[in-house]
N, C-alpha and C positions, 0 to 999 in steps of 0.2 A: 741546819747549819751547813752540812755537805754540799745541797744545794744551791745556799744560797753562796758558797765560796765559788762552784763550776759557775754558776753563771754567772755573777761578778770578775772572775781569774776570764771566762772566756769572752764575758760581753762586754768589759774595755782595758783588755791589755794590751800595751802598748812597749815593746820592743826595741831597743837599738842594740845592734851589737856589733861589735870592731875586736875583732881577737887576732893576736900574733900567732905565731906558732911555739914560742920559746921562753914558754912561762915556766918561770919554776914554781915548785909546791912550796916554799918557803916565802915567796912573796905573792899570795893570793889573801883577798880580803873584803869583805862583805859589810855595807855599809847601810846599815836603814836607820828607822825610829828607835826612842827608849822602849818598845813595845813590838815584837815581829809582826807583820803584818797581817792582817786578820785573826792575828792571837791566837798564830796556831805556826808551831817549828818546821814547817817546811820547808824554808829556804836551808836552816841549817840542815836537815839533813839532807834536801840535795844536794848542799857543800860537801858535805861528808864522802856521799855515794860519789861525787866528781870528784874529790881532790883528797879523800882520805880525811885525816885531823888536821892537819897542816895548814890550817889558813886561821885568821884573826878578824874577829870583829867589831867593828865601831860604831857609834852615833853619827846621825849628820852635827851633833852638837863636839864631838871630839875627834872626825876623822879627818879634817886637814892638818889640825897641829899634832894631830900622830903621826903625820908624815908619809901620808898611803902615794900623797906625789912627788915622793921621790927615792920612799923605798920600795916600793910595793909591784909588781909587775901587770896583776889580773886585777881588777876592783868587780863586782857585782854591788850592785845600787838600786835597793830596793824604796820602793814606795807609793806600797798599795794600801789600801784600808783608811787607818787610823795614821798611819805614818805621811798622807798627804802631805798636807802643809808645811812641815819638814823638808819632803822629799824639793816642791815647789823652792822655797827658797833655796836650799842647797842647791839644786839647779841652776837658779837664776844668779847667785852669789858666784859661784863656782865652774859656771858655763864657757867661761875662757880659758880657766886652767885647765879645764878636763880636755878641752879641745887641744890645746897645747900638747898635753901629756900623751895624748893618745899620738899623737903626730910625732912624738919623738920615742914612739915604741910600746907606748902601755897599752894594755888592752882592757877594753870596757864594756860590760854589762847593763847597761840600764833596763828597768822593767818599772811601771806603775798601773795600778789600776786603783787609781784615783775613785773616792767617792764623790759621788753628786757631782751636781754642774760645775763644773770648773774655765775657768778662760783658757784659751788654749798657752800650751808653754812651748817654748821653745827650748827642744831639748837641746842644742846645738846640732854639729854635723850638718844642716840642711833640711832636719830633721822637726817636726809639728806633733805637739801630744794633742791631739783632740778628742775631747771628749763631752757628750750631753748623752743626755737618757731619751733616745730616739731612736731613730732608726738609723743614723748614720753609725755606729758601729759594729764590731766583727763580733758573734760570736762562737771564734773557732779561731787557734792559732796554731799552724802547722810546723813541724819543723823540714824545715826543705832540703837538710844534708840529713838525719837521725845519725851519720857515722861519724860527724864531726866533734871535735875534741871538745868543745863547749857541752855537750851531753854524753860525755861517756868521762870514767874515770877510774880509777884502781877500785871501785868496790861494787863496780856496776855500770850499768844506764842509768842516766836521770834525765831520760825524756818518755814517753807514750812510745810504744812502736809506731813504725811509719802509717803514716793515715788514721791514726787518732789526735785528737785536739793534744798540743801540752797540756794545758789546763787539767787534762781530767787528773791527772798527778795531785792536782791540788784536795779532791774529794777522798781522797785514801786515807 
């Protein structure tokens, strides 16, 4: 299973990220499937290691009328594994307002590593998810600041040291 998480997490994740500087821990918030992604708590406890307890999380089925855009400062937006199709249409539903929100100050996380062949989405931003089981994608994803405030937080690092994949975080 370790395995097959590194090399799924590094043979098609898919990244965007847009962060402010002036997030507070009181509106950060983490949005995936009924099911975390590969069915295994990772993402929450890299919330944790970033941001402490302090952040809340939702469904793509209950996180717009929780009102994440227009109280919320940080979103993470997950939708890898089992959580695809979710993740897809909340994308595709919601690709205006995200664009929006971020342009008037919010900052956003997206991340999928979508199972199987999928058509490409558009994540917004300018931004293309592509993905097939080829050769056209990465696996290996770097972090190119490691001291930037998206992977560091009051309980730790939550990234790989520099010049290891993120990914491997996900095999621990």
């Amino acid at each position: 299973m370790k395995k097959i998480l590194l090399w799924v997490g590094a043979g098609i994740l898919a990244m965007v990220i847009v962060f402010s500087s002036n997030v507070e821990a009181t509106s950060i918030s983490y949005v995936t499937g009924p099911n975390e992604p590969w069915n295994v708590p990772h993402n929450q406890q890299a919330m944790d290691t970033a941001f402490g307890t302090d952040w809340n999380q939702f469904t793509f089925s209950n996180a717009i009328e929780s009102g994440i855009l227009t109280n919320i400062g940080f979103i993470y937006i997950d939708g890898g594994g089992e959580s695809t199709d979710g993740f897809t249409s909340f994308v595709n539903t919601n690709r205006t307002a995200l664009e929006d929100w971020v342009t008037d100050g919010g900052s956003l996380f997206l991340n999928a590593a979508r199972l199987y062949d999928f058509p490409d989405l558009d994540m917004g931003f300018g931004v293309t998810l592509h993905h097939k089981f080829d050769t056209t994608y990465s696996k290996a994803a770097l972090a190119m600041d490691h001291t930037h405030t998206i992977f560091n937080g009051p309980n730790g690092n939550a990234v790989a040291p520099p010049g290891q994949a993120i990914t491997l975080l996900m095999s621990m």
